[in-house]
C-alpha positions in Angstrom: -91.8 138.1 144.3 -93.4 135.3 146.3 -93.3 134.7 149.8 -91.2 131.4 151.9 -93.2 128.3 151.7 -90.8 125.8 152.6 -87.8 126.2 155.5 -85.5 123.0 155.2 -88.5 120.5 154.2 -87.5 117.2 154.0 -90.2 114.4 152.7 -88.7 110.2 152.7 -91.5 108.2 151.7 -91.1 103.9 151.7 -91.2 103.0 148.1 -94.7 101.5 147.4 -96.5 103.4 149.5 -98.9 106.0 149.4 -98.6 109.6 151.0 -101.1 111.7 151.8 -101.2 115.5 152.2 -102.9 117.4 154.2 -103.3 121.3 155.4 -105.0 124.9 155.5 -105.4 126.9 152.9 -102.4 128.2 151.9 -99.9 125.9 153.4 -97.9 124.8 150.6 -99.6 121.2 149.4 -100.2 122.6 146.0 -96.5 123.6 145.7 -95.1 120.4 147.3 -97.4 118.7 144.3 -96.1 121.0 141.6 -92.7 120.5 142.4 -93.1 116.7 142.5 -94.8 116.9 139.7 -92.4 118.8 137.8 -94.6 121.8 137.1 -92.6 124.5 139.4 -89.1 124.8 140.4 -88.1 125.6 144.0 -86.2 129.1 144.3 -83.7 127.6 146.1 -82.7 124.0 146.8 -83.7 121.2 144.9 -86.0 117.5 144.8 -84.2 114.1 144.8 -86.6 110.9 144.0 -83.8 107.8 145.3 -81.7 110.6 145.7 -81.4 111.6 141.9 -82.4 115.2 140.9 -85.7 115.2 140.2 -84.5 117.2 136.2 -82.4 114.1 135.6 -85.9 111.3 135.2 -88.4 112.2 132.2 -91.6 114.2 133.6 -93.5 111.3 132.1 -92.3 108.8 134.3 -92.5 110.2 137.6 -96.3 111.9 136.5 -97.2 107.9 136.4 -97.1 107.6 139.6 -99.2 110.3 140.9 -102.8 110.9 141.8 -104.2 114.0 143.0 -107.4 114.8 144.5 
């Protein structure tokens, strides 16, 4: 069993924009990118793009509009 990430995070980003993420080891930007990305579920809650549940687009189409370094 993993440990808590996350406690009531809430991310709005402006449409055409870019965001950045930055941290320490171990503070959860991986996981915010996996979840974007559709590659790890949260244990509890959920991810809205527009306010749409992030299971209700195709993986394809949101992974278009990422870039990780």
């Amino acid at each position: 069993m993993g440990h808590t990430v996350f406690n009531a995070l809430n991310i709005e980003v402006e449409a055409k924009t870019a965001l950045v993420i930055t941290g320490p080891k171990g503070s959860g930007k991986s996981a915010i990118a996996n979840m974007l990305l559709g590659f790890l579920s949260p244990s509890d809650g959920f991810v809205n793009i527009n306010e749409i549940p992030l299971t209700q687009y195709p993986l394809q189409a949101i992974r278009q509009h990422f870039s990780l370094i």
